[in-house]
C-alpha positions as CSV (number, residue, x, y, z in Angstrom):
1,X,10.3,-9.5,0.3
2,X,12.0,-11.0,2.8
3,X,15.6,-10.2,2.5
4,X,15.9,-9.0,5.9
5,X,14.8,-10.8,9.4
6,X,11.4,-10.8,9.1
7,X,7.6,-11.2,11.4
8,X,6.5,-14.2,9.4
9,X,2.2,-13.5,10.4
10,X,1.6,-17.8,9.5
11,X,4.4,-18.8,12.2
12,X,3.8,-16.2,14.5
13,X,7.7,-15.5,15.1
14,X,10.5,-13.6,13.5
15,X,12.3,-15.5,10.7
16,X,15.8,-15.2,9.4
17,X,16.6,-13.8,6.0
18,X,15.4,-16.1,3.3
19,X,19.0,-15.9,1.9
20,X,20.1,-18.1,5.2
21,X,16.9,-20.3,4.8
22,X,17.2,-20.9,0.9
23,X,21.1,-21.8,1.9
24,X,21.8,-18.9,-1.3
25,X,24.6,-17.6,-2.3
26,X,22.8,-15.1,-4.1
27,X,19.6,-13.3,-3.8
28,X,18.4,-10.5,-6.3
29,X,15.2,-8.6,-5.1
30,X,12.5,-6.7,-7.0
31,X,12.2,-6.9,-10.7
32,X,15.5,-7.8,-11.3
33,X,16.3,-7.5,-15.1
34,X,19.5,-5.5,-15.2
35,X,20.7,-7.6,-12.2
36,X,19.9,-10.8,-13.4
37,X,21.6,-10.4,-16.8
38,X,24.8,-8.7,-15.1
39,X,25.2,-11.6,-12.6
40,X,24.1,-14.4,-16.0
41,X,27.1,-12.6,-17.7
42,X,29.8,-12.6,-15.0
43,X,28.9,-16.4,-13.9
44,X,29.0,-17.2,-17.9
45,X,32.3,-15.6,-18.1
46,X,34.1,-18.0,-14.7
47,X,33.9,-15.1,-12.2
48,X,32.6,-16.9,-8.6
49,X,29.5,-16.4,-7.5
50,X,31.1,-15.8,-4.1
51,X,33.1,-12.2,-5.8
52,X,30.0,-11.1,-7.0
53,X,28.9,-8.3,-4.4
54,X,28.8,-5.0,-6.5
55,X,25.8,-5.6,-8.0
56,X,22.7,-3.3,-7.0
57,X,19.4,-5.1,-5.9
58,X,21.6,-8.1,-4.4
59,X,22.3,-9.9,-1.0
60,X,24.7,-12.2,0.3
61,X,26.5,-13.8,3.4
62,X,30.0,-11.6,4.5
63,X,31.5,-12.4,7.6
64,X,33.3,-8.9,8.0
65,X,33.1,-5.4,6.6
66,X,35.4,-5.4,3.7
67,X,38.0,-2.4,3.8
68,X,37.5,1.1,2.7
69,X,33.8,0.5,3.8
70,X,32.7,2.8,7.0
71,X,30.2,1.4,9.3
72,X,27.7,3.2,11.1
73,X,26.4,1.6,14.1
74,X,22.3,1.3,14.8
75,X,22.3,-1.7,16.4
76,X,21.0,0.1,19.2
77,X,18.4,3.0,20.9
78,X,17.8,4.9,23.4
79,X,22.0,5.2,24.0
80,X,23.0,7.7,26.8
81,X,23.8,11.2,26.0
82,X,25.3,14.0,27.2
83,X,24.5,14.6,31.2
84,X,24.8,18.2,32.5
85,X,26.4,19.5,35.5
86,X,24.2,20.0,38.4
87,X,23.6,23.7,38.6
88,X,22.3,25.5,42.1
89,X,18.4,26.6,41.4
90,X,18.5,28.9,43.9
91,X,21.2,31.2,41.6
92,X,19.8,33.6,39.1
93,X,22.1,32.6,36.3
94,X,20.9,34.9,34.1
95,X,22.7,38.1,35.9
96,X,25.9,36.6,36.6
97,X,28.9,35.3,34.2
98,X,30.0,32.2,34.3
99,X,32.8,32.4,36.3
100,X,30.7,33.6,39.2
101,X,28.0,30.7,38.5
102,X,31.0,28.5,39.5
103,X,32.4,29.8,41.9
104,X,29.1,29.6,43.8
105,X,28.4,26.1,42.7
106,X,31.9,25.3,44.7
107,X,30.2,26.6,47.7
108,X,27.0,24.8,47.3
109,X,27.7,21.4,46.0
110,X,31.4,21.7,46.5
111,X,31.7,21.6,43.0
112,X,34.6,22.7,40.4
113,X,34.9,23.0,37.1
114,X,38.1,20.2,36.4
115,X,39.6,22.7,33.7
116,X,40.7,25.4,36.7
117,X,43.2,22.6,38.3
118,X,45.3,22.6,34.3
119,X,48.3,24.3,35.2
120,X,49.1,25.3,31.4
121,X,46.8,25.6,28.4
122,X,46.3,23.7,25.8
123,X,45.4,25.1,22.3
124,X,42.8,22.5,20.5
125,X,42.2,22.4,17.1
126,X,39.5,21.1,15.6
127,X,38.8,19.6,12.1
128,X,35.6,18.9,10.3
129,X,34.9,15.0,9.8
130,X,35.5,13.5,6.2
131,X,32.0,13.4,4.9
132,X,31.2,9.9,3.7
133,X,31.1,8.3,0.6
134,X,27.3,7.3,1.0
135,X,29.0,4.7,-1.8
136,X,31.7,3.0,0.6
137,X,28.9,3.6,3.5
138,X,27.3,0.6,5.1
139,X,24.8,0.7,8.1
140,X,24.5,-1.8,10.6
141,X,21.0,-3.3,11.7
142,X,20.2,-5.0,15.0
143,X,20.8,-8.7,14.4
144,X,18.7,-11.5,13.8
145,X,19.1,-12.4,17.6
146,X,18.2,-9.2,18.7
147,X,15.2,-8.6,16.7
148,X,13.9,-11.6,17.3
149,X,13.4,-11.2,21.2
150,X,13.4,-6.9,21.4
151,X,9.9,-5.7,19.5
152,X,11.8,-2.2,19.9
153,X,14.9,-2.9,17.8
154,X,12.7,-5.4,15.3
155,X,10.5,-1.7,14.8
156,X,13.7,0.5,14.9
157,X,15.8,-1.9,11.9
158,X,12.3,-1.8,9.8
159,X,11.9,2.3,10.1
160,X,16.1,2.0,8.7
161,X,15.5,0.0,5.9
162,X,12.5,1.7,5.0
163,X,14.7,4.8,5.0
164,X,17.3,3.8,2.7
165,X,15.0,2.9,-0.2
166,X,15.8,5.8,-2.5
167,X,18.1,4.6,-5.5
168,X,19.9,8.2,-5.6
169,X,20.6,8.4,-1.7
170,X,20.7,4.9,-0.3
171,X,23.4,2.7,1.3
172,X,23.7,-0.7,2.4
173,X,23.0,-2.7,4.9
174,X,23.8,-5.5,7.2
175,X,22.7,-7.6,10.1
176,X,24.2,-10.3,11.9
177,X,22.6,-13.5,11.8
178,X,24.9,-15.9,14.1
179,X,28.4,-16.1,13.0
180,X,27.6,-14.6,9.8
181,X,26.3,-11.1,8.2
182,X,23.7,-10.8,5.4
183,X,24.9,-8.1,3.2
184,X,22.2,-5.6,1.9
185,X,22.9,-3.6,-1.6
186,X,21.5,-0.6,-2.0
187,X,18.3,-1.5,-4.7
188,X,18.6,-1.0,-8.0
189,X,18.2,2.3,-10.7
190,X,14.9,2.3,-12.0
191,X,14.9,1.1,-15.7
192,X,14.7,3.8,-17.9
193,X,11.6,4.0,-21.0
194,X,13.6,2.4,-23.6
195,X,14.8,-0.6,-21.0
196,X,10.5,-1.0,-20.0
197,X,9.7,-0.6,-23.9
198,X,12.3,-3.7,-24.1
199,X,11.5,-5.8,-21.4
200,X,8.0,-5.4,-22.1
201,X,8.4,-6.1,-25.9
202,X,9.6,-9.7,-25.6
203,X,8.0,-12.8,-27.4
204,X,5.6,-13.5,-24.3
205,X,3.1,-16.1,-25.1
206,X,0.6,-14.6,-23.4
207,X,-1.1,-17.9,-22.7
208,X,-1.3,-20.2,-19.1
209,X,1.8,-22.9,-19.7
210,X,0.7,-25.9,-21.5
211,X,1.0,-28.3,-18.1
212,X,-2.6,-26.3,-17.2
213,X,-3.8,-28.3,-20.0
214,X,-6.4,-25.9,-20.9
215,X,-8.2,-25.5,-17.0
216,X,-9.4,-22.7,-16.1
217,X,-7.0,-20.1,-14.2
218,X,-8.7,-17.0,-12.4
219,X,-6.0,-15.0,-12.1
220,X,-5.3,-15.7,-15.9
221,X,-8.8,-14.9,-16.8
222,X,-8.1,-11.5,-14.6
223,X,-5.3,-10.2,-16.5
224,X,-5.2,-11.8,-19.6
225,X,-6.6,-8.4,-21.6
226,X,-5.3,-5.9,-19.5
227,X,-1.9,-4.0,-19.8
228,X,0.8,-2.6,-17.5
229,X,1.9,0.7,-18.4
230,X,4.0,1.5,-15.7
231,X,6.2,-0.2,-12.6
232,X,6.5,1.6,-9.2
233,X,4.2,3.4,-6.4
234,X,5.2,7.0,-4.4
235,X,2.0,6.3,-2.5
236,X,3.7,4.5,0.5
237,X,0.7,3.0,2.1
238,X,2.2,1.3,5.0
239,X,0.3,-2.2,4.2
240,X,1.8,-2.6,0.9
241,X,4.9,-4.0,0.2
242,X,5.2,-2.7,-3.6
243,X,8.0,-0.1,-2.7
244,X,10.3,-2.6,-1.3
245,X,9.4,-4.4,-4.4
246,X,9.6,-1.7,-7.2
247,X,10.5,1.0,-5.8
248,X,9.1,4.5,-5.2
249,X,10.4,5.9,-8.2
250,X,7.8,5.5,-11.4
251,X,9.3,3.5,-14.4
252,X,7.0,4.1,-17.7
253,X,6.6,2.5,-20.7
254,X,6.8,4.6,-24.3
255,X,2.9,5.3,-25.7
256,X,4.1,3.0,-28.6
257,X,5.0,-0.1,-26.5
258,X,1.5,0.2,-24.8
259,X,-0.1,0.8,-28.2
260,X,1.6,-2.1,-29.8
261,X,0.9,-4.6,-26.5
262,X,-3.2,-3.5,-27.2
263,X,-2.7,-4.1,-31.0
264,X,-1.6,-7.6,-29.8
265,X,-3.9,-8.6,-28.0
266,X,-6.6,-7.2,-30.5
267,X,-4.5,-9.6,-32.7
268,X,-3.7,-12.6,-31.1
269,X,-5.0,-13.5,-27.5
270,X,-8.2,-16.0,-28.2
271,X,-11.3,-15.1,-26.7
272,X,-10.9,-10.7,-27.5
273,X,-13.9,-9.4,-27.2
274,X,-13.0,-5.5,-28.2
275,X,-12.7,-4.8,-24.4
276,X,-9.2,-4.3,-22.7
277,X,-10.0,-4.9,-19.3
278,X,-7.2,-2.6,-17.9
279,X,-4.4,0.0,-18.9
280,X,-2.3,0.6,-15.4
281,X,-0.1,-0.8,-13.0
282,X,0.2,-0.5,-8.9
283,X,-1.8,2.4,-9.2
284,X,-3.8,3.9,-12.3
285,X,-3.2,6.9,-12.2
286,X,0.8,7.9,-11.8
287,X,1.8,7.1,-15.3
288,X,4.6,9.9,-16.3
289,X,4.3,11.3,-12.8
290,X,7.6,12.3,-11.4
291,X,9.3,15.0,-9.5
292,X,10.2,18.0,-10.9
293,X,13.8,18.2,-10.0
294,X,16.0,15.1,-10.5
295,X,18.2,16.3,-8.0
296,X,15.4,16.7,-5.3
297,X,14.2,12.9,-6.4
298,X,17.7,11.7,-5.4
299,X,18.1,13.2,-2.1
300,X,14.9,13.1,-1.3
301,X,14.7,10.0,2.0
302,X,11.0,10.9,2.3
303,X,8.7,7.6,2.5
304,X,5.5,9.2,0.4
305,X,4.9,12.0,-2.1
306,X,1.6,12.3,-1.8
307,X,1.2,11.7,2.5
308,X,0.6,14.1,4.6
309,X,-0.4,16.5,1.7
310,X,1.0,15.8,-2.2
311,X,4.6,17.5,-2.2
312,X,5.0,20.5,-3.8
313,X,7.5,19.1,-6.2
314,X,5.3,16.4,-7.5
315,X,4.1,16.8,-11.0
316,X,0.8,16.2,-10.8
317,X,-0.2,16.6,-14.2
318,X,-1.7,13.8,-16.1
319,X,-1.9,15.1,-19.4
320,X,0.8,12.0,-20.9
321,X,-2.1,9.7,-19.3
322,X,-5.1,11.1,-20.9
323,X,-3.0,11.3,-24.7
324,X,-2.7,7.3,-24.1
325,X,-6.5,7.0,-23.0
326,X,-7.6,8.9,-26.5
327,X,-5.0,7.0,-28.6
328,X,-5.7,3.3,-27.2
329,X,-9.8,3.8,-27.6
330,X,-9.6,5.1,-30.8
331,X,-7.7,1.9,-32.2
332,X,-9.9,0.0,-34.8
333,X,-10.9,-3.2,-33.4
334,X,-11.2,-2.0,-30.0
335,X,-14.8,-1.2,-28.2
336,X,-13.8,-0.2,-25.0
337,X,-11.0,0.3,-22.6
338,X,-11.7,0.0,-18.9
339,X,-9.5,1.0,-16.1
340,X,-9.3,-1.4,-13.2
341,X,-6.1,-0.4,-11.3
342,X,-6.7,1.5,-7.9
343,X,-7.2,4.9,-8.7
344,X,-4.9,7.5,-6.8
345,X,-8.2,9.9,-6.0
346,X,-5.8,12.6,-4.0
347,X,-3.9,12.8,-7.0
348,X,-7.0,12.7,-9.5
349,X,-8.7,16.1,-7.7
350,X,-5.6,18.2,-9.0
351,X,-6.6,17.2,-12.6
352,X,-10.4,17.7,-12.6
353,X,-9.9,17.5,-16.6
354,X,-8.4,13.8,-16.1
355,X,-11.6,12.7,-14.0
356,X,-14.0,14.1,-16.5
357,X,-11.6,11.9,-19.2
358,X,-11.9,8.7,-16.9
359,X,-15.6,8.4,-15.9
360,X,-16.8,9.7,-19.7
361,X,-14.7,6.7,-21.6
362,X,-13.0,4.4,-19.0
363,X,-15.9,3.4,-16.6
364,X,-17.3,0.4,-17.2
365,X,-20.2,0.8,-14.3
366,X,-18.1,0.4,-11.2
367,X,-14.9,2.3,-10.2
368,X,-12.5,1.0,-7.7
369,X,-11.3,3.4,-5.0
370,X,-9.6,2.9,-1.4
371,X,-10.2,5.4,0.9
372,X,-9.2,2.4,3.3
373,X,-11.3,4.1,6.3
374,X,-12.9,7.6,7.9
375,X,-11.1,8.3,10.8
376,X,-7.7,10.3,11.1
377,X,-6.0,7.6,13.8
378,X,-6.0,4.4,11.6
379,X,-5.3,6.6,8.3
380,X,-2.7,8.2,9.9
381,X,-0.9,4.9,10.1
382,X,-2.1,3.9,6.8
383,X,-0.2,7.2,5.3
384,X,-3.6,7.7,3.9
385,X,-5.4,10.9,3.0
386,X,-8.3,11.6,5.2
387,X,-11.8,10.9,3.8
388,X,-12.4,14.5,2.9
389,X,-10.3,14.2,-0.2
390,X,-12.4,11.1,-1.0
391,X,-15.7,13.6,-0.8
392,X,-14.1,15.6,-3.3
393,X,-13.7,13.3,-6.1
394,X,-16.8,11.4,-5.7
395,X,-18.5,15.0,-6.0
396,X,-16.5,14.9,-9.6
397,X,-17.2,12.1,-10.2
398,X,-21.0,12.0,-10.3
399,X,-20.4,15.5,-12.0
400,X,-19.3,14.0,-14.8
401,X,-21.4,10.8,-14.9
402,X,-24.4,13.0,-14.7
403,X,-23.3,15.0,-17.7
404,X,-22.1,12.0,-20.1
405,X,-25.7,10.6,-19.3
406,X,-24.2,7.3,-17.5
407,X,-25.6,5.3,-14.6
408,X,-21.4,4.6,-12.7
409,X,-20.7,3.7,-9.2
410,X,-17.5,4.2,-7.0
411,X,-16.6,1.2,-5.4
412,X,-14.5,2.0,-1.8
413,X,-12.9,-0.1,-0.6
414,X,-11.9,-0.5,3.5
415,X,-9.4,-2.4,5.3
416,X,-11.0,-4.1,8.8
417,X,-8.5,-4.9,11.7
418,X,-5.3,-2.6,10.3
419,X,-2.7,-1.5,13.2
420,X,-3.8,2.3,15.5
421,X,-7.9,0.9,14.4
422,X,-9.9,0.8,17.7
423,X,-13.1,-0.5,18.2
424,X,-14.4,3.2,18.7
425,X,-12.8,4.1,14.5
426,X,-14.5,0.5,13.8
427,X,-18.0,2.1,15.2
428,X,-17.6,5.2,13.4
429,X,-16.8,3.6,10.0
430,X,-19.9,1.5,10.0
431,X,-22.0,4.6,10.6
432,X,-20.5,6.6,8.1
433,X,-21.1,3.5,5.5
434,X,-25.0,3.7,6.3
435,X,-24.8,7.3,6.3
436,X,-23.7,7.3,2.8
437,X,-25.9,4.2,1.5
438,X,-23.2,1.8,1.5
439,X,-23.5,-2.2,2.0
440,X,-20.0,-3.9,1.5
441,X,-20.4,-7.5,0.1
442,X,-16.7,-8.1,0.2
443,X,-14.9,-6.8,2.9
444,X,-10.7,-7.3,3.8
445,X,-9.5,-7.4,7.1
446,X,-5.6,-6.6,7.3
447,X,-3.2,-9.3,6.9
448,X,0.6,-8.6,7.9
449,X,2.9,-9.3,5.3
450,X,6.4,-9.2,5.0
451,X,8.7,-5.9,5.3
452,X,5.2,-3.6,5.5
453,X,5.5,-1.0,8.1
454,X,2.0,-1.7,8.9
455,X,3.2,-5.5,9.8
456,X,5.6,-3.9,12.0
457,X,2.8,-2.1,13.9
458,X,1.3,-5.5,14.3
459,X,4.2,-7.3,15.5
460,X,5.9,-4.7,17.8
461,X,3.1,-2.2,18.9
462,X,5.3,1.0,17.3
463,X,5.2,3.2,15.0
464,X,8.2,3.0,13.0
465,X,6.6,6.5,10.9
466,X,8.5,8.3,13.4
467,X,11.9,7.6,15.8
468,X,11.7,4.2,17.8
469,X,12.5,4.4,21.2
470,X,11.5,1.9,24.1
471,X,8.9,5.0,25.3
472,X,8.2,5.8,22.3
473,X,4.1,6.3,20.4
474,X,2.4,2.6,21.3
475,X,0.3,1.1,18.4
476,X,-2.5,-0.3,19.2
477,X,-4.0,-3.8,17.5
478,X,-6.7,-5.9,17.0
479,X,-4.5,-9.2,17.0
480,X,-7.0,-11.8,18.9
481,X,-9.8,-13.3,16.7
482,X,-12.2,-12.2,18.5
483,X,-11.4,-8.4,18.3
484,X,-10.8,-8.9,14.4
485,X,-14.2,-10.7,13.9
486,X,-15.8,-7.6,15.6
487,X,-13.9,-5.2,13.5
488,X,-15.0,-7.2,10.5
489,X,-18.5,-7.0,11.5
490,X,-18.6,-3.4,11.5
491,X,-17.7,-3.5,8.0
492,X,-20.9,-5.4,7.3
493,X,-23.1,-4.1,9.4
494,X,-25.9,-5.4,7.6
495,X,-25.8,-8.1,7.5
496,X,-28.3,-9.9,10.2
497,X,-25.9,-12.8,11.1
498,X,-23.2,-9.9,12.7
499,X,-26.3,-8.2,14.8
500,X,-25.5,-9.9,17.8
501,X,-21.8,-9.6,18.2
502,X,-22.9,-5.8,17.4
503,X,-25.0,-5.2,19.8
504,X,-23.1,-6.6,23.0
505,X,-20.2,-4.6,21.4
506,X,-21.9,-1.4,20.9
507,X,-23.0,-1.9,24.5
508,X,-20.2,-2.3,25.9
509,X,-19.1,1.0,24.5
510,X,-21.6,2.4,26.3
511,X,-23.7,3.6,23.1
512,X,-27.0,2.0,23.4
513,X,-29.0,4.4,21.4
514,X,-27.8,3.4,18.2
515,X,-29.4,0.2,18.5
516,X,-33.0,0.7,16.8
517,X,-34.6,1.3,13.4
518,X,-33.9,4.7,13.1
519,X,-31.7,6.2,10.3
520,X,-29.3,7.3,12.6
521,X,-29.0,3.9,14.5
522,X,-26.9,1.4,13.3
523,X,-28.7,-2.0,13.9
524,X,-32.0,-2.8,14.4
525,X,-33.7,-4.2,18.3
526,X,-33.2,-8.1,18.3
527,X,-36.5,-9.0,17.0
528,X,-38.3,-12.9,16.9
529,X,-37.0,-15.1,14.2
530,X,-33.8,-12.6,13.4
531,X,-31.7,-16.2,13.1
532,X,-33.4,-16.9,10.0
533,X,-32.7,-13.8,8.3
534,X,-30.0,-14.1,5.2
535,X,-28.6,-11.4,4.0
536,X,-28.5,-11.9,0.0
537,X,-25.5,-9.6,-1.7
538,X,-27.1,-7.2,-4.4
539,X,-26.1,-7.5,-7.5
540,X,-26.2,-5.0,-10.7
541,X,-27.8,-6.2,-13.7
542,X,-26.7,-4.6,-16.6
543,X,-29.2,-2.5,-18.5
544,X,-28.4,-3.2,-21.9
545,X,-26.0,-1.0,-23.7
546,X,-23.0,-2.3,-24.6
547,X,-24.0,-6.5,-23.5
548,X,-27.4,-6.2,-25.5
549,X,-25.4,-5.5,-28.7
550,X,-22.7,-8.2,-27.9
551,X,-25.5,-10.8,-26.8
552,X,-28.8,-9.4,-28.2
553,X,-30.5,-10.7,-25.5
554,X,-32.8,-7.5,-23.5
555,X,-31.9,-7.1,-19.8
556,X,-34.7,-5.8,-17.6
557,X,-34.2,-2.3,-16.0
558,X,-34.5,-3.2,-12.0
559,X,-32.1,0.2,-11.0
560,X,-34.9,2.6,-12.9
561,X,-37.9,0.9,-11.2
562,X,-36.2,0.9,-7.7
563,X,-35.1,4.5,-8.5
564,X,-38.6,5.5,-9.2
565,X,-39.8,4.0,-6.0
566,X,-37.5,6.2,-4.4
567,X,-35.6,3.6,-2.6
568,X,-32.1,3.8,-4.1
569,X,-29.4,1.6,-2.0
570,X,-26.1,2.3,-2.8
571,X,-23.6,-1.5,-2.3
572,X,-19.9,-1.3,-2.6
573,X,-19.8,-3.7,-5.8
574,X,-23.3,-2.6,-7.3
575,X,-25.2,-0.3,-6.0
576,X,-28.0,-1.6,-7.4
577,X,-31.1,-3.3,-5.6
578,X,-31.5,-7.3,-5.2
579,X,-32.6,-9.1,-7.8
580,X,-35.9,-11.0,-7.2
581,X,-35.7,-14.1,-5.3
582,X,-36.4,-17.2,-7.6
583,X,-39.3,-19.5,-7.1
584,X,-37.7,-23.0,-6.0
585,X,-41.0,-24.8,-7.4
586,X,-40.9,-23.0,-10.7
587,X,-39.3,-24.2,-13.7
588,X,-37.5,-22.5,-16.5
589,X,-39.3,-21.8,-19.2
590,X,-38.1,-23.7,-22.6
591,X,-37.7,-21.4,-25.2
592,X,-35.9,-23.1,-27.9
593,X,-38.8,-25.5,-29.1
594,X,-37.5,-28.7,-27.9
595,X,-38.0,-31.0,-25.7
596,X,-35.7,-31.2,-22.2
597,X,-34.0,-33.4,-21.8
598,X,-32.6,-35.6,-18.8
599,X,-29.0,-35.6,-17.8
């Protein structure tokens, strides 16, 4: 991720290409397979590292452009261009020909054309340019030195790599860092089924290594019974860095290599319950989702598919998808399987049929969905859809809870802080979430990370969506900590310990009246003993189902009693009311027939 000069957001300062810092001689980027074994061959076989600079998804250190290569220059912006010829605007050009508009220009400005002092003529003949061999083409980034002290250029040599990520269309690149170039390869052809069902059909352990000596590892515990069907994301959200890492083009694993990874875990991971915890990848939902030309997919220098509106190209069908849905649930030995990858919801509403599959059988209570925010300037910058597209699939989606009989909740989530967010978008989102009944327990605020677009927003101020110029669109960013706590706050605007920063906020915005207790104000008047106030997350007790037949214990029904009251609150993780506070003084009752006793 950080092949090029990069904004490193923990220093605060531009860094050199990890190739100069890790004094490489070779770096391979993204997944890496084909490259790895091609470069473990040619090194096994005497050939020097140093020759080995043919290989896709590679960099490495040149000091010159080797011949037959031709560079192209953008080192640079806003370069001069043609300037005109002063013409009198006191002529009506339009009624004369041009040899009249001259001559009058030689009276006025004493002015002439230098082509009527040629005593002969000259016949010019003119050839088209040799198109180039995007192959033997190499393009030239501002250097290290120059990105490092010019935000413009550092914005401008981000929007150029970020163009030249297609494996069908892209070339190399290069910047200068010192005496010394780092050579870009273009990145590599996406593996095709056969190579996934391969890589993905190794002897993996499928265990922590043994040096954990059996602790507990969260992330382990996260992923250990879920499997990835699929590598790759088209949905070029400009905070994520997963294109630059897999690419935009999806890679998909063969139903039967999925089929057989469940059947292993059924088999051999310790602790199965009958629950695979997750079938997906980057995204849930773009398994088998390509273009429908090959030939438009390679020429294609487009950074989404699916931003500003889902191309018309895109296959949007998810039929392969639902197959492996039916065949993986229907295995014996397996209860349930969820789906807890980010679901695509744009590209969900074009197959109603697929949502009505998902929330019937994949749903295990909550869904996780990112409409990332509500208003059209920070989405914009996102490369998000706007948060009418959201409406539409939650209305499917309760469609089809409602008729499989099911109590499920969506779970949004929203991004605080991210580059073109004012406070005024911050306001707005906060309303809409108590509009719609939502109290986030967990909330993200944006973090720049390496190569994102959206970090080059943070670190330069423009928008490298579009051509960077010195005058060109300035982002703006909530970089001090004191601007990202607000925009944070908004987020939880519930909670009683972010009142106060709210309200001198809100007033200084110059909207008053939406401090109060009514339903369309935001937060409440400050009120005596409002310090003492905790907000306590709500949490979603499970009403039986599914954990009474694992457990056999009886959960109490706390959603259907709150329901009944008519005072449903909707959070982002349960939706469900509190649960009652405990009595400090009580103790818990001993149900087993013996006697307690002390630690």
């Amino acid at each position: 991720m950080r092949r090029i000069a990069h904004f490193d957001y923990w220093q605060e300062t531009v860094r050199k290409s990890i190739l100069l810092d890790a004094a490489a001689d070779l770096l391979l980027y993204g997944n890496a397979e084909r490259a790895v074994v091609e470069v473990a061959h040619r090194i096994a076989s005497g050939e020097p590292v140093a020759s080995i600079t043919d290989v896709r998804g590679t960099a490495f250190i040149r000091r010159d452009t080797p011949a037959g290569w031709m560079e192209i220059d953008s080192s640079r912006i806003d370069q001069p261009g043609k300037i005109d010829r002063i013409i009198n605007p006191y002529l009506n050009t339009t009624e004369m020909d041009e040899c009249e508009v001259e001559k009058r220009n030689v009276q006025w400005f004493s002015y002439e054309d230098p082509r009527s002092k040629r005593t002969d003529e000259h016949k010019l003949t003119f050839h088209p340019r040799a198109r180039l061999q995007r192959d033997q083409t190499v393009i030239r980034l501002p250097s290290f030195e120059k990105v490092s002290k010019d935000k413009a250029l550092y914005a401008h040599a981000n929007r150029v790599l970020h163009l030249e990520t297609n494996p069908g269309n892209a070339r190399a690149l290069v910047q200068k860092h010192g005496t010394v170039d780092v050579w870009i390869n273009p990145p590599p052809i996406p593996l095709s089924t056969p190579e996934m069902d391969f890589v993905f059909g190794l002897p993996y352990a499928r265990l922590p290594h043994p040096s954990y000596n059996g602790e507990r590892i969260p992330a382990y515990e996260m992923i250990r019974f879920s499997v990835n069907i699929m590598r790759g994301c088209f949905g070029g959200c400009t905070f994520c860095s997963i294109t630059e890492h897999e690419g935009r083009i999806i890679q998909n694993r063969s139903q039967e290599s999925i089929i057989r990874e469940v059947e292993d875990i059924r088999d051999k991971v310790p602790g199965f319950t009958g629950v695979i915890s997750d079938l997906g990848g980057p995204t849930a939902n773009m398994y088998r989702l390509a273009c429908k030309d090959p030939k438009i997919e390679a020429a294609c220098r487009k950074p989404a598919c699916v931003y500003p509106d889902i191309c018309q190209n895109l296959n949007t069908d998810h039929a392969a998808l639902k197959e492996l849905y039916r065949t993986a649930r229907n295995l014996p030995g397996i209860k349930k399987v969820l789906i807890g990858s980010g679901l695509r919801y744009d590209l969900a509403v074009k197959d109603p049929e697929y949502i009505k599959e998902l929330v019937t059988h994949h749903v295990g209570g909550y869904l996780k969905i990112a409409p990332e925010h509500t208003e059209s300037a920070p989405l914009s910058k996102m490369m998000k859809p706007g948060i009418g597209t959201y409406d539409k699939f939650k209305q499917l989606f309760e469609k089809y809870t409602k008729e499989a009989g099911k109590e499920q909740y969506l779970i949004p989530y929203f991004i605080a802080a991210h580059p073109g967010t004012s406070d005024e978008d911050m306001l707005n989102l906060a309303l809409w979430l108590k509009k719609n009944g939502f109290r986030a327990d967990q909330v993200q605020a944006f973090y720049p990370s390496p190569m994102a677009s959206a970090t080059t927003m943070y670190y330069s101020e423009k928008n490298p969506l579009h051509q960077v110029t010195y005058k060109s669109e300035k982002v703006q960013t909530a970089k001090s900590p004191e601007q990202r706590k607000l925009h944070k706050a908004f987020l939880r605007w519930h909670d009683p310990k972010n009142w106060p920063l709210l309200r001198k906020a809100i007033a200084e915005m110059g909207r008053q009246e939406l401090i109060g207790d009514g339903d369309n104000q935001l937060i409440p008047h400050y009120k005596a003993g409002e310090e003492k106030l905790v907000y306590e997350a709500h949490r979603r007790k499970n009403k039986g189902g599914e954990h009474q037949k694992r457990t056999g214990k009886v959960v109490s029904n706390q959603a259907a009693n709150q329901q009944q009251a008519g005072k449903k609150v909707l959070t982002q993780h349960t939706g469900l009311p509190p649960k009652p506070k405990a009595n400090p003084h009580s103790k818990k009752p001993n149900t087993n027939g013996t006697k307690r006793r002390g630690k």
